[in-house]
N, C-alpha and C positions, 0 to 999 in steps of 0.2 A: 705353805712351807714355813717352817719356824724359822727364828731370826740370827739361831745358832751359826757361828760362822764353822764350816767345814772345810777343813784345811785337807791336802792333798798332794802326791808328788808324780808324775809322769816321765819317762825318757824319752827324748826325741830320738826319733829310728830315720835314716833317711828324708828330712825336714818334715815329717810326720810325727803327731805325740796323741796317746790315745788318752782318753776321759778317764780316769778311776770309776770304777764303779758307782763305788756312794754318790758321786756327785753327780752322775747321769741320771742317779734314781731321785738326788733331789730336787734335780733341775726337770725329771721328766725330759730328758733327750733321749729321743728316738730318731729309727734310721730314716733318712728323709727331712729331716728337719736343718738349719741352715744354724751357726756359728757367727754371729757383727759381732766383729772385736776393734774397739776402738782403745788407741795408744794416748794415754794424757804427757802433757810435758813433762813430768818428773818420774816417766817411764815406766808407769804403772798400767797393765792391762786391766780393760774392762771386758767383760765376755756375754753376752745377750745370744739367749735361745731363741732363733724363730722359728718356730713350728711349722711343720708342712703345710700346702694347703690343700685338701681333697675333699671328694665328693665333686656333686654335679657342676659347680663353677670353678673346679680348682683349675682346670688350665683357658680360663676364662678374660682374656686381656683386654676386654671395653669393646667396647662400636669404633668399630675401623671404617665405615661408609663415610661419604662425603655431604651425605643428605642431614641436611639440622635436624634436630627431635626434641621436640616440647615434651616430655614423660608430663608433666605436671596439666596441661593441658589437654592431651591426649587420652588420658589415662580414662576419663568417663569415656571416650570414642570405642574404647575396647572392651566396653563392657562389663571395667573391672571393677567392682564396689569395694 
């Protein structure tokens, strides 16, 4: 992405405001993707794209068992080189 700032105006609809185009294409936001908007004290918005996550571990939240697991240890037990 170049470092050109891209400037933009939106109307809020119903506490909703939609992305101008340009800046979705130069942020690469697509649907599925999440908005962290962090507020600094002199009232200035910050806006970070986080990207969806898919494929095979996207709805993947860790090891939820109660059993310990050495991965580091184990890991020759499984046979995996």
């Amino acid at each position: 992405m170049s470092t050109d700032r891209v400037d933009a105006e939106s109307k809020v609809s119903g506490n909703q405001a939609n992305i101008p185009a340009r800046i979705r294409r130069a942020l690469d936001v697509e649907d599925g993707d999440y908005l962290r908007w962090t507020l600094d004290d002199e009232g200035s918005v910050r806006v970070e794209v986080v990207k969806q996550r898919s494929g095979t571990f996207a709805d993947f939240d860790g090891y939820g068992g109660s059993t310990e697991t050495d991965a580091t240890s184990e890991h020759d037990e499984w046979g995996v080189e």
